[in-house]
Structure formats: structure tokens, C-alpha cells
N, C-alpha and C positions, 0 to 999 in steps of 0.2 A: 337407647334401645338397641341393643344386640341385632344380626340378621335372625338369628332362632326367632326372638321375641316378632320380629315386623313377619316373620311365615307363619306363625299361627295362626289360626282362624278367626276371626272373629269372636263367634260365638263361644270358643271354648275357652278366652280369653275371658268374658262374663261368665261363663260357667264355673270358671277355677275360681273367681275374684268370690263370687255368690256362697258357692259352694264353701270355702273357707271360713265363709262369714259364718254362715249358720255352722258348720261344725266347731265355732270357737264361739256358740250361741251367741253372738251377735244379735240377734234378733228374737226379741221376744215372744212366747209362743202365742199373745193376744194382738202382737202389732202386724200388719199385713207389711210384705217386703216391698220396696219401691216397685212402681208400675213400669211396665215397658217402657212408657214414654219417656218416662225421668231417666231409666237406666239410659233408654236409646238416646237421650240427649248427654246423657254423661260420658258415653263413649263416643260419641258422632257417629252411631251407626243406626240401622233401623229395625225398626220396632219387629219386623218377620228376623232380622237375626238375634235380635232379646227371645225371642218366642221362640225360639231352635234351644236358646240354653234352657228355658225352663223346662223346655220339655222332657232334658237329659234330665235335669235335678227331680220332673216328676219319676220318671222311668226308674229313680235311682231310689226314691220315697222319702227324697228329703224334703219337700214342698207337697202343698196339696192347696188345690184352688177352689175359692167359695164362687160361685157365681155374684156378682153384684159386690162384693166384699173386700176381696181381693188376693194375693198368694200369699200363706203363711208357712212356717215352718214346721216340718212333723215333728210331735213330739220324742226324742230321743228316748230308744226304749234299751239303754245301757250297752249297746253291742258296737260295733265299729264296722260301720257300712261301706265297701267300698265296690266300685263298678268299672271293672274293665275293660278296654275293647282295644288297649295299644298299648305298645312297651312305652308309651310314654306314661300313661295312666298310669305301669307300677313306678315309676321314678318319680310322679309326683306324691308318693308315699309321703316326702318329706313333708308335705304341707301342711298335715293334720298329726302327724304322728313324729316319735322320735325312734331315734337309733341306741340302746344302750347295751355298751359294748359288757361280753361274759368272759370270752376266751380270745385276747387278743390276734389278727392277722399275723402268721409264725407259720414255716416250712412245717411238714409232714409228711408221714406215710401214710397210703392211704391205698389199698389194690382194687379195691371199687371203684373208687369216685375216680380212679386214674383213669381205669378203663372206660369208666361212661363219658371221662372228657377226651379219650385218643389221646394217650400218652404212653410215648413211646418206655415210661418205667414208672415206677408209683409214687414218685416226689411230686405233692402237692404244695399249694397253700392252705393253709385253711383257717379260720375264727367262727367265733359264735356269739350272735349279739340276742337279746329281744326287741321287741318295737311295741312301745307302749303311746296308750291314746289316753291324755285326762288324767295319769297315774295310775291306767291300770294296763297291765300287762297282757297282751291279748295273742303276741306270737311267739314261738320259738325257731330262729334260723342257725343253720349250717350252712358253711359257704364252703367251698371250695376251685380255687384257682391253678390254671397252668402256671406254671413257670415263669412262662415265656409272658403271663398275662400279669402276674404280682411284678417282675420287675419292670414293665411299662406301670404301673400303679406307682409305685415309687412307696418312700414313707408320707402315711399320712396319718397328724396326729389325733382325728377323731378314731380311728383306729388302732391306736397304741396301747391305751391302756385299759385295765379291768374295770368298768363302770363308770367308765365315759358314756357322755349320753349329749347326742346331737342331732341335728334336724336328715343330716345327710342321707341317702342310700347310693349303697356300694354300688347299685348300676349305674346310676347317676353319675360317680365318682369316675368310673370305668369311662364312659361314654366320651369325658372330656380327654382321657389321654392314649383310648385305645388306636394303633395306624388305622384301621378299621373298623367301623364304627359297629355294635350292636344291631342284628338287623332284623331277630326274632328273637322268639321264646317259645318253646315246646314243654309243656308242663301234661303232668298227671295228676289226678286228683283221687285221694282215698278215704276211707276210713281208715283207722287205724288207734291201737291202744298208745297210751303216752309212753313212751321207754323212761328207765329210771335216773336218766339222765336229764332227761325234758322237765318233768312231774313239777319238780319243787318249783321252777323258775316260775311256770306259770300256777302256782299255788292249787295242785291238781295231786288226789292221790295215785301212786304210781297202777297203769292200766285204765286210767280214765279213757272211754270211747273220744274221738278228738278229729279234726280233718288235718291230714298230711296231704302237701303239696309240695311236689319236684318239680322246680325248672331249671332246663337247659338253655343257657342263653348263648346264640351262635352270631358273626361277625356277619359281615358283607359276602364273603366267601366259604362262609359254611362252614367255620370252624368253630369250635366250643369255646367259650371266651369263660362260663362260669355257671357253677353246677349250684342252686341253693336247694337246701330238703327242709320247709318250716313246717310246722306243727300249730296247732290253732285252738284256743282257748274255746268251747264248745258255745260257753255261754254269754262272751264276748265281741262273738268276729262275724259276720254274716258276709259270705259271697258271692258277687253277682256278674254275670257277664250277659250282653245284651247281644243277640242272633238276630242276622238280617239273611235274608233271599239273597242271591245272585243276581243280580240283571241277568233277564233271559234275552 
């Protein structure tokens, strides 16, 4: 076990394991999921940090509890649920979903995405992949990279060619060889028509209503390490992020 793997928490360590399970139905929707106690013996840990994960997976509406009965699995209503609350959350993208490449990672011009990454001229990188869950297509991304950020990337061959398709995400990939590790993400979140570029991949006629999302992912020191702009299948994707109070 890696040091990443011995600093994660407990709990979120069940929660990824669980979570996994039932999105790769694992579990049947008439069989109740092991009890605290079995989990909490299967990890050597206790039963109030088994009961921390379920309670993300209730929050999240992938479980639901019978009194007397015990925790089952919600029934999957076709959409791809996902719940954020940390840049580690979008990198575990990989777990449930894949990467398939459109427009290979290749130099570019680009006078937008230059400027929203601070660059001092408008050579980018850039590719275009989807991310499909169960063989259906549910996002459309654009990425865009510094320079200075594609050649710490190096070649990589899930990235190289048209319709490749693999477990990876490009933060993920970043994370292992940026000097400075990824230490946020600033996104916006829209409505938005599909442009006629987007439409076909995800089997949408062009101008379908759809959610666009930009994120800006910045280093340690504040600098933009990678611009993505995806597009989201309406009937597909459901988004959710969980808000907590300040300690006062």
C-alpha cells in the first residue's frame, strides 16, 4: 500500500470500495448490502466509521435503509450519479466510468483558452475525449493545456490515439507528474445549447438544452495547470455537490 493509500480516511476507503460495487450492480436490488458489523470486521475498523460511509452513499441516493431489513441498493434510474466535494472526487472518475479518446492530445492555437490559462501567447495543447458509463455516452470534454504543462505530461499512450478508451482521467494522470501538485478547481456551471460539434457524439440533435461545465484546475501556487469545458448528456448525468456550514 502506497502512502496516498495508508492517508485516506477510513471511511472513504469503504465508501469507494461500496460505492463501486453497486455501480457495477453488484448487488442485487432485493439483497440488503452487508451490515456494519461484517463490513466493520472486514476492514478492522468500527461500526460509527462503516456508518460515516453509508451515510455519503445515502446523501448520494445510491442506498436507501429499511428499518429492520437492512441497506439496499437504489434502483438505477439510467443517469450517472456523481457527488463531489474534492478534487479527489473528480479523479476518481476513473472508477465507474471510462475515458474515450475523439481528438487526440496535439499542439494548438487557441486565443481564448490561452488567456483564461495566462499564457504569455496562444500555443496550447489541446484533445477531446467522451467519458462513457455502461456504454453510454453521457459527457463531452475539451481540455486544454500550458505548454509548460503537456511537456511535464510527456507521451501517454491512452491519449494518443482516436477511440481509445481507458479507465484514466487526465487529472489523475497530471497529478503524478506535475512539480506542483493540483490544489483546486474553480468551475462554472450553465445551461447551455449543444454546439454542432458536441451534438453527434453524444447522440443529441444539434441545440439540445444540455449543462456545460468549466473548470479551471490551478497548482500549489496558483497557477492554471488545465482548462476542461464538458458538455452533459441531459438525460444521462445528474449532478451533485454536498454544502456544509463553517464552524463558527
Amino acid at each position: 500500500m502506497d502512502a496516498t493509500a495508508k492517508a485516506e480516511p477510513a471511511f472513504r476507503r469503504v465508501w469507494s470500495d461500496l460505492r463501486t460495487q453497486i455501480l457495477t450492480h453488484e448487488f442485487p436490488a432485493d439483497t440488503p448490502l452487508p451490515t456494519e458489523a461484517e463490513i466493520a470486521r472486514q476492514y478492522s475498523i468500527s461500526r460509527q466509521t462503516v456508518r460515516r460511509a453509508f451515510q455519503d452513499l445515502v446523501a448520494e441516493d445510491l442506498v436507501f435503509r429499511v428499518p429492520g431489513r437492512g441497506t439496499f441498493a437504489t434502483p438505477s434510474a439510467g443517469r450517472y450519479l456523481r457527488h463531489f466535494g474534492s478534487v479527489e472526487d473528480l479523479m476518481a472518475l476513473s472508477a465507474d466510468s471510462q475515458l474515450q479518446v475523439l481528438d487526440p492530445l496535439a499542439d494548438a492555437v487557441d486565443p481564448t483558452a490561452a488567456l483564461k490559462l495566462r499564457l504569455s501567447d496562444e500555443h496550447v495543447a489541446k484533445m477531446t475525449f467522451l467519458r462513457v458509463h455502461h456504454g453510454e455516452t453521457f459527457s463531452h470534454t475539451t481540455v486544454y493545456l500550458p505548454p509548460r504543462v503537456r511537456a511535464q505530461l510527456g507521451d501517454v499512450e491512452e491519449l494518443a490515439d482516436p477511440g481509445t478508451v481507458s479507465q484514466v482521467t487526465l487529472i489523475g494522470l497530471l497529478d503524478r507528474v506535475l512539480k506542483t501538485p493540483i490544489q483546486s478547481a474553480e468551475q462554472s456551471i450553465t445551461v447551455a445549447t449543444a454546439p454542432v460539434d458536441v451534438a453527434p457524439s453524444l447522440g443529441l440533435a444539434s441545440g439540445t438544452a444540455l449543462l456545460r461545465i468549466e473548470r479551471m484546475y490551478v497548482d500549489a501556487e496558483d497557477e492554471p495547470v488545465e482548462l476542461a469545458i464538458s458538455h452533459f448528456h441531459p438525460d444521462r448525468y445528474t449532478y451533485r455537490i454536498r454544502l456544509r456550514r463553517q464552524p463558527s
